[in-house]
N, C-alpha and C positions, 0 to 999 in steps of 0.2 A: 504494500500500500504506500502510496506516496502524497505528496500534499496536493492539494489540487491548485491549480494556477487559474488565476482570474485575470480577466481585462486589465492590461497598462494603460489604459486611453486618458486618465486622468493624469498621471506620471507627468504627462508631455506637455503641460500644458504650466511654461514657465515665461516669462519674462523676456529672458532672452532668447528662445526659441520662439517667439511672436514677433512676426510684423504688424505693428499695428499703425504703418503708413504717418499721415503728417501729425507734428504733435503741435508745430508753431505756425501761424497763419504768416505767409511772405509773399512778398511784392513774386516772387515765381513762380511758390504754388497758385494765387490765383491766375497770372497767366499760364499757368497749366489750365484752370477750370474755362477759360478764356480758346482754348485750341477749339480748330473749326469741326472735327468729328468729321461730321457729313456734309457737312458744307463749304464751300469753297474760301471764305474768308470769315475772319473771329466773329465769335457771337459776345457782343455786348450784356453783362445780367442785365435783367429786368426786373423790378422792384415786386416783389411777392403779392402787394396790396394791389396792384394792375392784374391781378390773372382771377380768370373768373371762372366759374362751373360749367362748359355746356355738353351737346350730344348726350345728355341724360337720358337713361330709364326711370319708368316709375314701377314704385311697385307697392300696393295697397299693406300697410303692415296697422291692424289693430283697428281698420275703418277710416285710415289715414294716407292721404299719398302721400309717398316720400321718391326722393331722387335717388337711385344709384348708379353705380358706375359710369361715373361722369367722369368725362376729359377734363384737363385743365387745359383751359384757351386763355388766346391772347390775342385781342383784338380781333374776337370772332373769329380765331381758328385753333385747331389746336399747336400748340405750344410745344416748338423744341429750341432752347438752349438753356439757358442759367437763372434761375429766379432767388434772388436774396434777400434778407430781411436784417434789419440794423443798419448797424455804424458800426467797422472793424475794429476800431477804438475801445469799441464797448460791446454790448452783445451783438453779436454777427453769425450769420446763419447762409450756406448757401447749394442751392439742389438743382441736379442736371434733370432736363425733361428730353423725350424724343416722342413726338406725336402726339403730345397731352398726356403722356404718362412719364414718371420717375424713372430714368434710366439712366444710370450711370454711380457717378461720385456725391454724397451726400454729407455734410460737415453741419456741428455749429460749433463757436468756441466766444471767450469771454477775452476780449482785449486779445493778447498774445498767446492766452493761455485755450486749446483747444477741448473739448468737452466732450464730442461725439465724433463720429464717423462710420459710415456705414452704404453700403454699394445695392443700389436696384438695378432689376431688369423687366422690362415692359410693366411697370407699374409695383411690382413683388420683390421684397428682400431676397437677397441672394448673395452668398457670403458671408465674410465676416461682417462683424456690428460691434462695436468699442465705444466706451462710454471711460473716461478718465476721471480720476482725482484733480482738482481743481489747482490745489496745489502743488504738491509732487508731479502732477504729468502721467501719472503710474497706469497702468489699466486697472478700471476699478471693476469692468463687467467684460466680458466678450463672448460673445454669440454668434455663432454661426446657423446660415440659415439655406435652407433647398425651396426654392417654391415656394418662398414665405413661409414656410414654415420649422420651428426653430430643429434644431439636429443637436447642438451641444450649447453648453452656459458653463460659464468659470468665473468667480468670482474673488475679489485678488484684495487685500486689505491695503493702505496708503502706501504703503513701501514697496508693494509690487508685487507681494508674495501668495501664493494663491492660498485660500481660505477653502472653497468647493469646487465642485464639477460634479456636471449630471446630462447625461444622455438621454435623447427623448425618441422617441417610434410617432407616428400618429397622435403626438400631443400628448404623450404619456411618459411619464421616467423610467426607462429599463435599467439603468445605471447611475447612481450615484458615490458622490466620494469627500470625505468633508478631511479638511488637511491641519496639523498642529505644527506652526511656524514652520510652513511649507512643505511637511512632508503626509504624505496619507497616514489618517487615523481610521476613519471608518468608511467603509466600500461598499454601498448595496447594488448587486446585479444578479441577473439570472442567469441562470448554467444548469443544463438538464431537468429543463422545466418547470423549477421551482426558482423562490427568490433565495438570495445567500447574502450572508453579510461578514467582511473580514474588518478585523480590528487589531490596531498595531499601538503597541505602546515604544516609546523609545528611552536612554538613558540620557541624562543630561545633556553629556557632549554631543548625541544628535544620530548613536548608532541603534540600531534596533537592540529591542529589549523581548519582546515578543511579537508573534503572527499568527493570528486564530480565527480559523475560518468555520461559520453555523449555519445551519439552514433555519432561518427566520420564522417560519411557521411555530417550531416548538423549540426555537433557540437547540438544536441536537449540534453536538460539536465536532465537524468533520475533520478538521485537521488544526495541531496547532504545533508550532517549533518557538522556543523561550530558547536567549540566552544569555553568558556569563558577561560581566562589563568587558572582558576583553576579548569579545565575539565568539568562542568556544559555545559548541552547541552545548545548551543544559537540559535539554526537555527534549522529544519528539512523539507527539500522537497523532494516531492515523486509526481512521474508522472505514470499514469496508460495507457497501451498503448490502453488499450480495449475504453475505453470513450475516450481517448484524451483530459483527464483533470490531471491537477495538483493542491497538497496541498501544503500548506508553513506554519509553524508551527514557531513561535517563542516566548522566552522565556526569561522572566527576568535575571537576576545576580542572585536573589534569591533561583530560580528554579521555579519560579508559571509561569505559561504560558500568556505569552502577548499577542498574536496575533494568530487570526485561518482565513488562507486566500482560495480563491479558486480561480483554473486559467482554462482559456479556450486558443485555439492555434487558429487566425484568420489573418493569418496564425503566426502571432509573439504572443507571451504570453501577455493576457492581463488578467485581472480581471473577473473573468463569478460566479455568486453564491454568496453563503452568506457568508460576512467578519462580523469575530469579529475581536474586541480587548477587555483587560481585565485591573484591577486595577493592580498595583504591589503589593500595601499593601497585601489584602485581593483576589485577584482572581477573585473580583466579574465583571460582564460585566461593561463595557465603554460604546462602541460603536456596533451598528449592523446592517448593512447594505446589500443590494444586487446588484448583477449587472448582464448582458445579454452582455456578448462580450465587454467590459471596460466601457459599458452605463451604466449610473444609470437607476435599475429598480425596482421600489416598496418601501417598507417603509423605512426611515434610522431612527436611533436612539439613543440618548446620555444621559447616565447616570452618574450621582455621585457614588463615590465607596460605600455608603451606599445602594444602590440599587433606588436612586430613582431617576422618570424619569427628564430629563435637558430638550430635546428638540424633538421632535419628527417632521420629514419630510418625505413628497410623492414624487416619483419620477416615470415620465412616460417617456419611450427612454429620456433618460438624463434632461427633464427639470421638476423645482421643481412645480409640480400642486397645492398646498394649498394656498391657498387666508392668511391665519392665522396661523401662527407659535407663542406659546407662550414657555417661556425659564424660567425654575423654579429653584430655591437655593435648597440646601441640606434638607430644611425643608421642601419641597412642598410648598415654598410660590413663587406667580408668582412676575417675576422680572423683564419681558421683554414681548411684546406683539408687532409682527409686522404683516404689513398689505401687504399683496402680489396681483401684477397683474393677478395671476393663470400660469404664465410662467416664472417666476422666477425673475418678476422685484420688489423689495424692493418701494411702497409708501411711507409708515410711519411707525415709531416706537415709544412706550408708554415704560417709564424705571419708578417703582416702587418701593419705598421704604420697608425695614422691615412689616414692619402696613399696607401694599397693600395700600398706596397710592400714586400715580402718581407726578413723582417729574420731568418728563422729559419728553416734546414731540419733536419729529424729521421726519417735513416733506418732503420729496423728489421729 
């Protein structure tokens, strides 16, 4: 089982990887806005309060006519070049027409300082759409658009740095992703036809701390990897949707693997299969045990990191069945010897010195 990988589409969506075209209104860029297009010599604006509604539909809405889709004309036809509103000095605004509809380059800004911008075609957004921080310059919105209608939104705090991102279908969010001082925290998207949602925490300096991926319906936890502040993996879990079982994998400061878990779902996550754990020193096993649904089922066992055995027990539906448990040192010398009801009650215990003789009894 491995982690599952979701959508980067959010990632991409930084500052310096945007063009977000003019930021300062100048004596070029308007004659850029000024070039003839389609016509043989420059198109002079014309003052937005001169352009007027006509070739209108009506259409009855509520017992009412109303106009739609009306051309913008100018002087009783419809209108193509540059139509602007203000004084460049102060608010200023200015939009390319072709045939009485928005096409082309769309801007407003305040004095020097640019506000918007945004590109139509035959009347409908199309493209990017940028909206700025007033002072900084920064992008403060960007939106991209098909057919007018929107396809992705990012939203970026004064300094530039994006905050969100969200992907849209048919005027709907398939994808979202909200970001902490620029880096993704939370991801909602769809992947095999449910929603999911990954969540990232980070460590101060700004590396990942964890990555844990749920499916949203019943918050169930598909995958997740945590790790150590000096990027060493600490954690790995993985859930397999076919069994209905999950691993959990964890691991020293070292890097040697600590722990090898297995999980079953009755209906909450509990222990199902065979657990280790491992030495730190050397790797070697600790512990190894079984379970059926968070019961203890079948042999457990306890080693010294030299590999040899401490203790060994039997387990049936949770209770320990051996009458005799003995518990050995590093050397294979026995040091402990207890005496069981066969259902897990402790009668007596015998403690043994170096030399295997008996320096301790303990009756219960």
């Amino acid at each position: 089982m491995e982690l599952i990988n979701s959508s980067e589409a959010g990632r991409n969506w930084s500052w310096d990887k945007m063009k977000p075209g003019v930021k300062l209104i100048s004596t070029a860029f308007l004659a850029f806005l000024l070039l003839p297009g389609c016509h043989n010599a420059p198109q002079l604006p014309v003052d937005e309060q001169e352009l007027t509604s006509i070739d209108c539909s009506k259409q009855q809405v509520y017992g009412i006519w109303v106009e739609t889709d009306c051309l913008t004309g100018y002087r009783g036809k419809p209108f193509s070049g540059i139509a602007t509103r203000g004084e460049p000095a102060r608010y200023f605004s200015a939009n390319q027409y072709l045939e009485g509809k928005r096409h082309g380059f769309s801007f407003s800004a305040e004095g020097s300082r640019i506000l918007s911008h945004s590109w139509y075609r035959q009347g409908i957004r199309e493209g990017e759409h940028l909206d700025y921080h007033g002072q900084s310059q920064r992008p403060k919105r960007q939106a991209i658009y098909k057919n007018g209608e929107e396809q992705a939104v990012a939203l970026f705090d004064e300094t530039g740095i994006i905050e969100s991102y969200r992907r849209l279908e048919g005027g709907k969010t398939v994808e979202s992703i909200t970001y902490e001082q620029g880096r993704p925290w939370t991801h909602l998207f769809f992947q095999d036809g449910e929603q999911r949602e990954r969540l990232r925490h980070y460590f101060p300096d700004g590396s990942l701390a964890s990555d844990a991926l749920f499916r949203k319906q019943d918050l169930k936890r598909l995958s997740e990897i945590t790790f150590y502040a000096s990027g060493k993996v600490k954690t790995r879990y993985a859930y397999d949707r076919e069994s209905n079982l999950a691993s959990l994998q964890t691991y020293w400061p070292n890097g040697r693997r600590q722990s090898q878990q297995q999980y079953g779902f009755d209906p909450l996550i509990v222990r199902h299969g065979e657990q280790r754990s491992f030495c730190q020193a050397n790797g070697a096993l600790e512990e190894l045990g079984h379970y059926e649904m968070g019961v203890e089922q079948g042999r457990f066992e306890s080693y010294h990191c030299n590999g040899q055995l401490m203790t060994a027990k039997e387990f049936r539906q949770g209770v320990m069945v051996d009458t005799e448990v003995k518990t050995f040192d590093e050397s294979g010398n026995l040091i402990k010897r207890e005496r069981f009801d066969g259902q897990g009650k402790l009668l007596e215990a015998f403690y043994f010195n170096a030399a295997g003789q008996q320096i301790y009894h303990e009756r219960l």
